[in-house]
N, CA and C atoms as a LAMMPS dump frame, in Angstrom:
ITEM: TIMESTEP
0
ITEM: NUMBER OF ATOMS
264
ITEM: BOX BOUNDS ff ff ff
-5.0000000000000000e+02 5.0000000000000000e+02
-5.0000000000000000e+02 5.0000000000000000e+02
-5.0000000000000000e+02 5.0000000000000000e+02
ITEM: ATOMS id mol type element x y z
1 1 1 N -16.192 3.217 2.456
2 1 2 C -16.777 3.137 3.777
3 1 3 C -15.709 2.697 4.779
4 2 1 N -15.154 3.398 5.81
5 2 2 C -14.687 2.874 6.777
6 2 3 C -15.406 2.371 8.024
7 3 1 N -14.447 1.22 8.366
8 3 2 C -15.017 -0.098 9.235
9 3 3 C -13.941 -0.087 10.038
10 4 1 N -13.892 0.428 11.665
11 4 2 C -13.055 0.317 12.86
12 4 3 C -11.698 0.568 12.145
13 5 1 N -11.734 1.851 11.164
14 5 2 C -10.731 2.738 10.858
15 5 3 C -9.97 1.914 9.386
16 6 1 N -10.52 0.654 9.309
17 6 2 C -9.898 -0.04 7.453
18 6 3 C -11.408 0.685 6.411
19 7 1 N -10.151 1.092 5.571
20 7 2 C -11.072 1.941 4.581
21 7 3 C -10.713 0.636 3.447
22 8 1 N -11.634 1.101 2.477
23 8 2 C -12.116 -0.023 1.65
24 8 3 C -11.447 0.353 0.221
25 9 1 N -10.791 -0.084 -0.319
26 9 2 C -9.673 0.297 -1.484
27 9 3 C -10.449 0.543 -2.731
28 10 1 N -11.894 0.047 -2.704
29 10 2 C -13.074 0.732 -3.967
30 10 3 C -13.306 2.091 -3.596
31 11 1 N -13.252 2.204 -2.432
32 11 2 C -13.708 3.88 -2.53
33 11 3 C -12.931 4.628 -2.153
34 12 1 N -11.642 4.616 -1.549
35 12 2 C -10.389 5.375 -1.18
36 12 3 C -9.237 4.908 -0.99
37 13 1 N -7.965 5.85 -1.92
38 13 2 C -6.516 4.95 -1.934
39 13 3 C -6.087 6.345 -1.291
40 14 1 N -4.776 5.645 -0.842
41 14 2 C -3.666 7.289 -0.288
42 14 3 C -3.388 7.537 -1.444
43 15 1 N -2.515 8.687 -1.616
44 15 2 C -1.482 9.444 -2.259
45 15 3 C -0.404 8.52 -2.646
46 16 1 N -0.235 7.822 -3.872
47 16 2 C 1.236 6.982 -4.211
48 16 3 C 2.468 7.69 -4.616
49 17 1 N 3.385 7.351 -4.051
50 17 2 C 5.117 7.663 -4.242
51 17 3 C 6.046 7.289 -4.895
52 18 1 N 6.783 7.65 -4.885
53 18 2 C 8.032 6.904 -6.065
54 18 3 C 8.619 5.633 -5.03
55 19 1 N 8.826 4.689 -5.755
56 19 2 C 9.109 3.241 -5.373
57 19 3 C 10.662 3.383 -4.727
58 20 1 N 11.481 4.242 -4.744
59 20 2 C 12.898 4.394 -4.354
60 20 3 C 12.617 4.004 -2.883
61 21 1 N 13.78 2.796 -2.259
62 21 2 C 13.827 2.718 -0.566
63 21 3 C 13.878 3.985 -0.252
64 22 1 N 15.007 5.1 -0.705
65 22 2 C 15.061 5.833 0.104
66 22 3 C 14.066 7.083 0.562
67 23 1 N 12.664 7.085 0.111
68 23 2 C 11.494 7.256 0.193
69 23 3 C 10.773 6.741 0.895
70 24 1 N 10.922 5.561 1.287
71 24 2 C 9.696 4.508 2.237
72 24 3 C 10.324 4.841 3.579
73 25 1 N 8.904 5.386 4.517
74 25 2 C 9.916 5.409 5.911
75 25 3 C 8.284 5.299 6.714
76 26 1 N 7.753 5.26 7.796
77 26 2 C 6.267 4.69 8.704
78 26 3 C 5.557 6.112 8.308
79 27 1 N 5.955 7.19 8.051
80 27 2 C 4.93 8.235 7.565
81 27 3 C 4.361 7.785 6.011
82 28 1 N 5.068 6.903 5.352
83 28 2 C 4.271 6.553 4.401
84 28 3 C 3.962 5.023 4.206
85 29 1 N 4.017 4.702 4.953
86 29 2 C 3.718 3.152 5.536
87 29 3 C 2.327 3.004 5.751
88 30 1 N 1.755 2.02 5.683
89 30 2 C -0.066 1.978 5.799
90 30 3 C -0.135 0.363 6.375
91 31 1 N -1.053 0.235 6.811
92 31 2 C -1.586 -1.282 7.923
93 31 3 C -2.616 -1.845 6.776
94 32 1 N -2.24 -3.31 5.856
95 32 2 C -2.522 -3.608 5.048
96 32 3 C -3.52 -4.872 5.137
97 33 1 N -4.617 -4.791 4.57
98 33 2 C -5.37 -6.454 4.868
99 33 3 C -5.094 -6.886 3.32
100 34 1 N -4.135 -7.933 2.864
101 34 2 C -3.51 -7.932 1.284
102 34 3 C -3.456 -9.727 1.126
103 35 1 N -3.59 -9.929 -0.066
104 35 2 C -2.947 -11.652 -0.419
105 35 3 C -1.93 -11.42 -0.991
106 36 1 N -1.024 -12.895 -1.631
107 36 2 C -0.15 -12.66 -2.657
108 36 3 C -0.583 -13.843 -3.341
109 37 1 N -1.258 -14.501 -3.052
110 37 2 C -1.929 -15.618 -4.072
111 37 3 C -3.431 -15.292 -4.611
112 38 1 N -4.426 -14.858 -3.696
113 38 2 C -5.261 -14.622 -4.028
114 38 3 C -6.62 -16.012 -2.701
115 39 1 N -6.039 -16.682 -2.719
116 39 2 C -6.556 -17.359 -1.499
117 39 3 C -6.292 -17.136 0.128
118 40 1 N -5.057 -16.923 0.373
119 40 2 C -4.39 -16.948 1.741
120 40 3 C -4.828 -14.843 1.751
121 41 1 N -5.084 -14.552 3.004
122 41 2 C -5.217 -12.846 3.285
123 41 3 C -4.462 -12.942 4.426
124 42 1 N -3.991 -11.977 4.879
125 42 2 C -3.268 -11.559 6.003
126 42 3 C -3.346 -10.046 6.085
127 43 1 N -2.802 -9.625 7.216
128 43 2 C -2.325 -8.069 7.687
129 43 3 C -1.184 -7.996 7.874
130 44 1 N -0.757 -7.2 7.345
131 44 2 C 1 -6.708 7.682
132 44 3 C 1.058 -4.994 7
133 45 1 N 2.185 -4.359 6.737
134 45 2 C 2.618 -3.474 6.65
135 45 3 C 3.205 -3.569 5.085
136 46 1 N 2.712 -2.376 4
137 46 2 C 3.12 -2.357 3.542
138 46 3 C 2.775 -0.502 2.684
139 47 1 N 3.221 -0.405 1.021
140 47 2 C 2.876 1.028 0.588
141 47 3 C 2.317 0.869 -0.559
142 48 1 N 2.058 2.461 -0.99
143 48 2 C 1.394 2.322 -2.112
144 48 3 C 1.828 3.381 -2.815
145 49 1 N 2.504 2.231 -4.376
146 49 2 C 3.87 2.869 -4.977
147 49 3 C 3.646 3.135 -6.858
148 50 1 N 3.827 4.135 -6.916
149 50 2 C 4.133 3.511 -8.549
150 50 3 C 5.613 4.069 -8.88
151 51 1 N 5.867 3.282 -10.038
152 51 2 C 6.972 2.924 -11.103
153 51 3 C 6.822 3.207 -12.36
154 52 1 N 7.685 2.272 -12.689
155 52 2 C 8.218 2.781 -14.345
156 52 3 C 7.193 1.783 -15.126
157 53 1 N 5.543 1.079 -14.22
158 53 2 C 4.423 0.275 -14.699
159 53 3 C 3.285 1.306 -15.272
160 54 1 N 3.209 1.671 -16.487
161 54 2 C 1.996 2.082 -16.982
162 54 3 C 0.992 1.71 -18.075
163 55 1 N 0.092 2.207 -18.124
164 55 2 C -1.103 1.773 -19.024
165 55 3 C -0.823 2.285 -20.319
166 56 1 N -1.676 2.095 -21.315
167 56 2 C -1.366 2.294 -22.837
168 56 3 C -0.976 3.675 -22.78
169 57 1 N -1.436 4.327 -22.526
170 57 2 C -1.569 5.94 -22.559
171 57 3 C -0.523 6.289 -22.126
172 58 1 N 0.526 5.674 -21.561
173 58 2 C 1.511 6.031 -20.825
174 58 3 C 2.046 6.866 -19.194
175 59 1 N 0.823 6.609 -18.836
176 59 2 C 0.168 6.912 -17.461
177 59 3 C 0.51 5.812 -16.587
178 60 1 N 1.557 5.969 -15.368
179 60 2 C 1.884 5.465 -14.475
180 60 3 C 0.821 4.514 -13.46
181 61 1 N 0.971 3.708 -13.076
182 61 2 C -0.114 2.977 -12.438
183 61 3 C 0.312 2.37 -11.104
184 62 1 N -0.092 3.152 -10.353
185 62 2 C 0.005 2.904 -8.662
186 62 3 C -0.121 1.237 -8.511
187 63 1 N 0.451 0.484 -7.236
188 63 2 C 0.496 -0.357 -6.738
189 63 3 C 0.508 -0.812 -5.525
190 64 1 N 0.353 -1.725 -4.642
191 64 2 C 0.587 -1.925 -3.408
192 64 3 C 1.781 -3.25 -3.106
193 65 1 N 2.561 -3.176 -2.424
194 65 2 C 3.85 -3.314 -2.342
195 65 3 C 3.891 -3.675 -0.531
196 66 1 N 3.885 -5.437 -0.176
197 66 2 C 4.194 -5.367 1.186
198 66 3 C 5.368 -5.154 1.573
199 67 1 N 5.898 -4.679 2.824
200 67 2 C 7.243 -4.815 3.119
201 67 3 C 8.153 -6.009 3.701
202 68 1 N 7.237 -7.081 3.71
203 68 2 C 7.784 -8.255 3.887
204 68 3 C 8.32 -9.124 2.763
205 69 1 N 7.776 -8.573 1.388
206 69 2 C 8.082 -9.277 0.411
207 69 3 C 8.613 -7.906 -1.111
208 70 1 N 9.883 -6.76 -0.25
209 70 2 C 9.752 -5.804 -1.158
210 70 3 C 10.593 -6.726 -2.701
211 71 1 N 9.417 -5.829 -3.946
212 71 2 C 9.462 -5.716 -5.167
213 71 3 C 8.596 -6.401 -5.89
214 72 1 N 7.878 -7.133 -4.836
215 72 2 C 6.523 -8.089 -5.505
216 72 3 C 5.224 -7.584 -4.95
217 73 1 N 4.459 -7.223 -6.064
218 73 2 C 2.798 -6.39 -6.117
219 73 3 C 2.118 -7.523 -5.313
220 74 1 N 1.111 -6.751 -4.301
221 74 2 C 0.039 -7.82 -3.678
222 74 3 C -0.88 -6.943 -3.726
223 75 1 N -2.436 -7.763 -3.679
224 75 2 C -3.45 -7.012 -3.465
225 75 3 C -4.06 -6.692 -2.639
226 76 1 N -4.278 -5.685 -2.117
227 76 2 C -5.015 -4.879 -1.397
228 76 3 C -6.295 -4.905 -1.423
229 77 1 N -7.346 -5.194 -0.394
230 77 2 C -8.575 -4.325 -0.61
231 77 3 C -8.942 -3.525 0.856
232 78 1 N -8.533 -3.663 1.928
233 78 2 C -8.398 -2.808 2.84
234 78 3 C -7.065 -2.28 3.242
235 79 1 N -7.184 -1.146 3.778
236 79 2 C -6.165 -0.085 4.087
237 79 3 C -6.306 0.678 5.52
238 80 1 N -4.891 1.094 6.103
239 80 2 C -5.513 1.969 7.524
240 80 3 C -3.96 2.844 7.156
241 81 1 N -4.619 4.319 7.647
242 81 2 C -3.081 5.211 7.701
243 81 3 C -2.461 4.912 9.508
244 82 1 N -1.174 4.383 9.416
245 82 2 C -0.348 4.383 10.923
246 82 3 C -0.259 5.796 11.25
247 83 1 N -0.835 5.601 12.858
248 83 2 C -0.656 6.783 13.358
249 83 3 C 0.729 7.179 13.566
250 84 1 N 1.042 8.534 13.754
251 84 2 C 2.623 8.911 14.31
252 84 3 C 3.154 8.228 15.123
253 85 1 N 4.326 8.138 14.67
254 85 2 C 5.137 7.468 15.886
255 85 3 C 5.014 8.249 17.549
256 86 1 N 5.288 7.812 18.529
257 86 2 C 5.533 8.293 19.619
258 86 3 C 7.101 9.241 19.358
259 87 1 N 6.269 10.707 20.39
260 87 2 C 7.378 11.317 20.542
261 87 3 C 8.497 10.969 21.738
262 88 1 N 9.614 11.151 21.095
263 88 2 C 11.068 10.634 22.428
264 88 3 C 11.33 11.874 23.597
């Protein structure tokens, strides 16, 4: 269900990417409502990545990744896609 454009991470994730910097750029950037403890929430900017992290089966397992703290997983439960940048 989206709520004043934050979609709700139970019922819809983006498309995840390969974790390489040279991949992360504001077209795949997303407006994040995330913790890293599990008490404290905030909004900031971050993606949604998988790696070389998978499940038994050997199936890769997406993550969310702020950019204030890159290489450490936080959780997500709301999400917004950034609109385009302004054209120059």
């Amino acid at each position: 269900m989206k709520n004043n454009g934050w979609i709700n991470c139970a019922n819809e994730l983006p498309e995840p990417f390969s974790t390489d910097l040279e991949y992360r750029n504001a077209t795949n950037k997303h407006l994040i409502y995330f913790t890293e403890d599990g008490d404290h929430w905030a909004v900031g900017l971050g993606w949604y990545l998988y790696d070389d992290k998978s499940d038994c089966e050997g199936c890769l397992i997406p993550y969310w990744e702020s950019d204030e703290n890159p290489g450490e997983e936080v959780e997500v439960i709301y999400w917004q896609q950034l609109p385009p940048p302004p054209a120059c």
